[in-house]
C-alpha positions, 0 to 999 in steps of 0.5 A: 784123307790119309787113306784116298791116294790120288795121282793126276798121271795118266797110267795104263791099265798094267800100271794101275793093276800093279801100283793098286795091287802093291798099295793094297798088300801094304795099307788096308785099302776099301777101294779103288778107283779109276776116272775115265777107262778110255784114258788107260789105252794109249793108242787107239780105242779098240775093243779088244784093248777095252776088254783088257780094261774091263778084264783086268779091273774084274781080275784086280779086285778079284786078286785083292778083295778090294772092289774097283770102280771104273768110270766110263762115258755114254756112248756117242748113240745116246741124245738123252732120256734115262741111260741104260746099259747098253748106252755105255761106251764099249757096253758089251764088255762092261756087261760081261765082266762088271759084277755091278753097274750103277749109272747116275742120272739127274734130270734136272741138270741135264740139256739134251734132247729127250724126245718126246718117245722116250720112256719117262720110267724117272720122273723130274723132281726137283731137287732129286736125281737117281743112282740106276741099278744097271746091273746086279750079279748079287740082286738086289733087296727089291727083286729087281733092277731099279734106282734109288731117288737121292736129293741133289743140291748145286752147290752141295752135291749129292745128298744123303736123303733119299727117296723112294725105289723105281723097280725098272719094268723090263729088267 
């Protein structure tokens, strides 16, 4: 716990790139990360000040070394079914300077509208939900885009048993 800072400050994104740029030239920091990437704007929600977000993010962890992890919502066209990258809230600047994007999914604990249409690629196990792979500047072990199938407990949380790989058909 010593090495996990947490503030509940709301800082921009200037304040986050300079406080985590000086925490990780002091202590020897494996992360950083940022909860809700549209609350870093003060002001409004524009698309360029999103893409000064997702920019400067790219920038700190290349500047550091250290991978920044930036936690963003589905945008408000997405009524349900497996989320893809394109249902991300200011998804095109996500696509341009994330080097991953992982997108948790658990059908099981989510009441929407699914629609009848909708691509079931990830099956409803229960007990289990999945860690898409929405993006991969690195590939990945499997060739492809996918998800990881990993246990979840309502009152533990995410497991580490997990199960098999979903090659995402069309990726």
């Amino acid at each position: 716990m010593g090495r996990i800072i947490i503030t509940d400050h709301a800082l921009t994104i200037s304040e986050i790139d300079a406080e985590a740029s000086r925490k990780c030239r002091s202590q020897d920091i494996s992360m950083i990360g940022i909860d809700f990437a549209d609350m870093t704007v003060r002001g409004e929600n524009s698309a360029a000040a999103m893409e000064e977000v997702y920019r400067t993010c790219a920038l700190l962890a290349k500047r550091t070394g250290v991978p920044v992890v930036l936690l963003a919502q589905l945008n408000d066209k997405y009524v349900g079914g497996m989320p893809q990258v394109n249902h991300l809230r200011w998804s095109r600047m996500a696509e341009a300077y994330a080097a991953l994007i992982f997108m948790i999914y658990n059908p099981g604990q989510l009441w929407v509208d699914q629609g009848e249409s909708k691509n079931k690629v990830l099956p409803h196990v229960h007990g289990m939900g999945y860690l898409i792979i929405g993006k991969s500047r690195f590939g990945t072990t499997h060739e492809g885009i996918g998800a990881i199938q990993l246990s979840w407990d309502g009152a533990t949380s995410w497991g580490d048993e997990n199960g098999k790989w979903f090659f995402l058909k069309g990726a």
